[in-house]
C-alpha positions in Angstrom: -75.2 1.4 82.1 -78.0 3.9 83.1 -80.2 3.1 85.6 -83.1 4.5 84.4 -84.7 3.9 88.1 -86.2 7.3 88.6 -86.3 9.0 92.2 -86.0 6.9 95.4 -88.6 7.3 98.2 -87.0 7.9 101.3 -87.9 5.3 104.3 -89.6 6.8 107.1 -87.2 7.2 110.2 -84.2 9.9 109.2 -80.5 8.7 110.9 -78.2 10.5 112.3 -75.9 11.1 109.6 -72.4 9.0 109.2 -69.7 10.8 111.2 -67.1 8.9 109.1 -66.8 6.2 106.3 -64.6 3.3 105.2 -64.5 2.1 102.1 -63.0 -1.2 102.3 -61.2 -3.1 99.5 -60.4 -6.9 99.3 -57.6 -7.3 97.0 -55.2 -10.2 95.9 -52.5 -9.6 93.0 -54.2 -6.0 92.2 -51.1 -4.1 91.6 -52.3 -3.5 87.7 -56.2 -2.7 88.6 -56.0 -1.2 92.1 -54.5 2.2 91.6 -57.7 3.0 88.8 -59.9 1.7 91.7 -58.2 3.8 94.7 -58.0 6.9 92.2 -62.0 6.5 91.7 -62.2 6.0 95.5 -60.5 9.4 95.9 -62.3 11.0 94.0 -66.2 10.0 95.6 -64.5 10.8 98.7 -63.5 14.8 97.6 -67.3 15.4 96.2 -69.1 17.8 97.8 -71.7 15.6 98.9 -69.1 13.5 101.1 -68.1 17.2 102.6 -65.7 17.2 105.5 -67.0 13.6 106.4 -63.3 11.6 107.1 -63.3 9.0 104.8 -60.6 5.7 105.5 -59.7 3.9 102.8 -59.0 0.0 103.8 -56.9 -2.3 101.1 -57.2 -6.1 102.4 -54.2 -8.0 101.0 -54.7 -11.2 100.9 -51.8 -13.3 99.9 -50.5 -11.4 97.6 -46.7 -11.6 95.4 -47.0 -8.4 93.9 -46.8 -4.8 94.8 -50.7 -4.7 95.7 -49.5 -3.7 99.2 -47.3 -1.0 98.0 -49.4 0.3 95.5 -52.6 1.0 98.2 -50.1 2.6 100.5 -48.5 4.7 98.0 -52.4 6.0 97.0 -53.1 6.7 101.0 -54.8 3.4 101.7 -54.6 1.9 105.2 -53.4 -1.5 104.5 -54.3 -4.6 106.5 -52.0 -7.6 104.8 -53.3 -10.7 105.5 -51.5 -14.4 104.6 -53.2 -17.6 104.0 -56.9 -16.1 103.6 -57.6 -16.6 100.2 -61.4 -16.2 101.0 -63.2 -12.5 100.4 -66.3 -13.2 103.0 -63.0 -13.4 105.5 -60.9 -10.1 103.9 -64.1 -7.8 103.5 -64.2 -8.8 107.5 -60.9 -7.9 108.1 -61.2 -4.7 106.3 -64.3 -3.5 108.2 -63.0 -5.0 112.1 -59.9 -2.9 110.8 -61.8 0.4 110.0 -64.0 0.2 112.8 -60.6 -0.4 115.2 -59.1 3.1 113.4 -62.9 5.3 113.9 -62.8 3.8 117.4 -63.5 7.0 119.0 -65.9 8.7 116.5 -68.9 9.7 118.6 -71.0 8.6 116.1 -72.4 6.1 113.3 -69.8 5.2 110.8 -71.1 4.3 107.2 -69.0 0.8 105.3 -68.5 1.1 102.0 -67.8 -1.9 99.8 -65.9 -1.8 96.4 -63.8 -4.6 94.3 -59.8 -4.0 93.4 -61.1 -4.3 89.7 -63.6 -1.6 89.9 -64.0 1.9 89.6 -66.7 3.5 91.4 -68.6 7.4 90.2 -67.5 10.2 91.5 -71.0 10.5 93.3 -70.6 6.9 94.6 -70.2 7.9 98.9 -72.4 11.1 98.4 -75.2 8.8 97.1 -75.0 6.2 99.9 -74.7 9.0 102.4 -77.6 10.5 101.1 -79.5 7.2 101.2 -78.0 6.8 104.9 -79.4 10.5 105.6 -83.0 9.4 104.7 -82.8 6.2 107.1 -81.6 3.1 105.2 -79.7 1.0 107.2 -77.8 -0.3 104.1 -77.9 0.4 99.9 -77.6 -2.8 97.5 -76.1 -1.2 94.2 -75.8 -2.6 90.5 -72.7 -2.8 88.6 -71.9 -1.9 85.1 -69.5 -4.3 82.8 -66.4 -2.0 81.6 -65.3 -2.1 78.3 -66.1 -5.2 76.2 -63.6 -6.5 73.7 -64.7 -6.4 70.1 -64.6 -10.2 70.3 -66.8 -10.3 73.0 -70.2 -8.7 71.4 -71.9 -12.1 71.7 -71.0 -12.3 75.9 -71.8 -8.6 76.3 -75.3 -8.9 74.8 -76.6 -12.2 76.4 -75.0 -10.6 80.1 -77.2 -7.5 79.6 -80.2 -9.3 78.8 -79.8 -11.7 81.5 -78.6 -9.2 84.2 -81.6 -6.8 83.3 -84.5 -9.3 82.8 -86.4 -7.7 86.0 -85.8 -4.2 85.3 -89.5 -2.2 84.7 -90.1 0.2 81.9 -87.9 3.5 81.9 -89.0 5.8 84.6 -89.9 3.1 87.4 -87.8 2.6 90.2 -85.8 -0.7 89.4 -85.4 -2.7 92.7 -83.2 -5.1 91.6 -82.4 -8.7 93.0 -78.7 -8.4 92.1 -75.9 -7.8 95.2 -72.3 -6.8 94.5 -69.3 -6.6 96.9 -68.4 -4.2 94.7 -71.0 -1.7 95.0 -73.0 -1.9 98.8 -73.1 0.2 101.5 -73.8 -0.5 105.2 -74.3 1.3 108.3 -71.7 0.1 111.2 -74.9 -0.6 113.6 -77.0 -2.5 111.5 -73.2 -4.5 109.7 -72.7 -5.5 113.6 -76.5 -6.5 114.7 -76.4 -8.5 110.8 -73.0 -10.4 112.2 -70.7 -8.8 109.5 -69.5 -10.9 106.4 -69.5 -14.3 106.6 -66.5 -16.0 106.2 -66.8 -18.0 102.9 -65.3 -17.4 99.9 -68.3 -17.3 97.7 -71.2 -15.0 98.0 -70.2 -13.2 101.2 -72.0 -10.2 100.1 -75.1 -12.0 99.6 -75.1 -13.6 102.8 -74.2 -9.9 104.8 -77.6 -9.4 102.8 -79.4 -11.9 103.9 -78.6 -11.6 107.2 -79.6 -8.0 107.0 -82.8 -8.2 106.0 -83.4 -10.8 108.5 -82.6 -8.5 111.5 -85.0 -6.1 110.2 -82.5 -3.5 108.6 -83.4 -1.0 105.9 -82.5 -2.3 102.8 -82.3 -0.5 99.7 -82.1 -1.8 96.3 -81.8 0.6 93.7 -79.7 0.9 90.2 -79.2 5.0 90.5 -75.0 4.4 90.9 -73.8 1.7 89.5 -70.0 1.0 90.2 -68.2 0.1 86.8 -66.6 -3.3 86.9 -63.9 -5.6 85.1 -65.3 -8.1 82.3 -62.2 -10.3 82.7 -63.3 -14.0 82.4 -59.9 -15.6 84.2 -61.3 -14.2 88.2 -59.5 -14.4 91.4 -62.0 -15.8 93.4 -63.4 -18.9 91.9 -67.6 -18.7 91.4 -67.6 -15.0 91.7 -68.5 -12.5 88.5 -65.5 -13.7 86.3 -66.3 -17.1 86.8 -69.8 -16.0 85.7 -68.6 -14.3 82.4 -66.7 -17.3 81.8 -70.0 -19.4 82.5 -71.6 -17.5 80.0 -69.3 -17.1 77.4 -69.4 -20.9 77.2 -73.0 -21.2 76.8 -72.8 -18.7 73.8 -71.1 -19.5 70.7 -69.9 -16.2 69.1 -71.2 -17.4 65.9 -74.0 -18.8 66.8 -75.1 -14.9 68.6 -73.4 -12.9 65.4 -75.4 -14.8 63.1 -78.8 -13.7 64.7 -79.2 -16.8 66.0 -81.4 -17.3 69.5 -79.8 -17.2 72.6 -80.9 -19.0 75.0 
């Protein structure tokens, strides 16, 4: 998905730049998905951009039976398993108190990074949010881009895009979106603490980080210039989360019904 959101203006009030950055990973019964999503991670974190910024990346397990564990350490991941979670908003947590713990001694800002065990993120992902970070947002909201539809499928995919895109201005305009991912945000360690981190509920953790965010007064940035490519599977892990959307919509859309021309509502 392009963005088509044209330059961002910078926010008055440059920061010191990131000294380090974690990208942290909730996953649960990832070992198929995972090592695509570390690989992507590895690669945004060897682009120039990034330079010889350390970057940690953090693999929450949460209650896994597979080889998720195994397969984040085998990539390089530091891996924090956890048992009986089985709630993001409390993982994503765990991830960041985890990185924070390992950059303990950094003598400076540290930049969070926030990504899904289903997604793969561009290879400019951290040099983006580092840039954004450079110009004196406290945090950057991204957009996501559905991977790979199955030919079956060309009803969902259609009425997802129109849907997910209603707000977006004509080509050329920056697009500042009202969408927020787990899977594609970025957040400055100082404004994550003053914000009170990710709440711990398994639904719409990252929204509520958000929230909380803007309400302290943090620099916020929306913007649709890198989106991070995610799974269109319709059976999720986390009940109400983007699967369980899919699956809502797929519901509401007949495939006949959309291959026949028909109006979708």
């Amino acid at each position: 998905m392009s963005s088509g959101s044209g330059a961002v203006s910078a926010r008055p009030g440059a920061a010191p730049a990131p000294v380090a950055v974690a990208v942290v990973i909730p996953a649960r019964d990832e070992e198929v998905l995972l090592p695509a999503t570390l690989a992507s991670v590895r690669a945004a974190a060897e682009h120039p951009g990034v330079g010889a910024t350390p970057v940690l990346t953090v693999v929450v397990a949460d209650s896994c039976t597979d080889a998720t564990a195994a397969v984040a350490r085998a990539a390089g991941a530091h891996v924090v398993p956890v048992v009986g979670f089985r709630n993001v908003g409390r993982s994503r947590a765990a991830g960041v108190r985890a990185a924070l713990s390992v950059f303990g001694d950094v003598p400076g800002p540290v930049w969070i990074a926030s990504t899904d065990a289903d997604s793969t993120v561009r290879p400019d992902w951290l040099a983006h949010q580092l840039a954004r970070a450079a110009e004196g947002w406290d945090a950057v909201v991204g957009t996501v881009a559905a991977d790979r539809w199955p030919p079956d499928k060309s009803h969902l995919a259609a009425r997802y895009h129109r849907l997910y895109e209603t707000t977006r201005p004509p080509a050329g305009r920056p697009w500042r979106h009202p969408h927020v991912h787990g899977a594609n945000l970025g957040v400055s360690d100082r404004a994550y603490t003053a914000a009170g981190g990710f709440p711990p509920v398994a639904l719409d953790e990252d929204r509520g980080l958000v929230d909380a965010l803007e309400r302290t007064g943090a620099r916020v940035l929306r913007t649709a210039d890198c989106p991070v490519t995610t799974s269109t599977r319709t059976t999720p892990r986390a009940q109400g989360g983007f699967g369980d959307h899919l699956a809502h919509l797929e519901q509401a859309v007949p495939p006949l019904a959309a291959s026949s021309g028909e109006p979708v509502s």
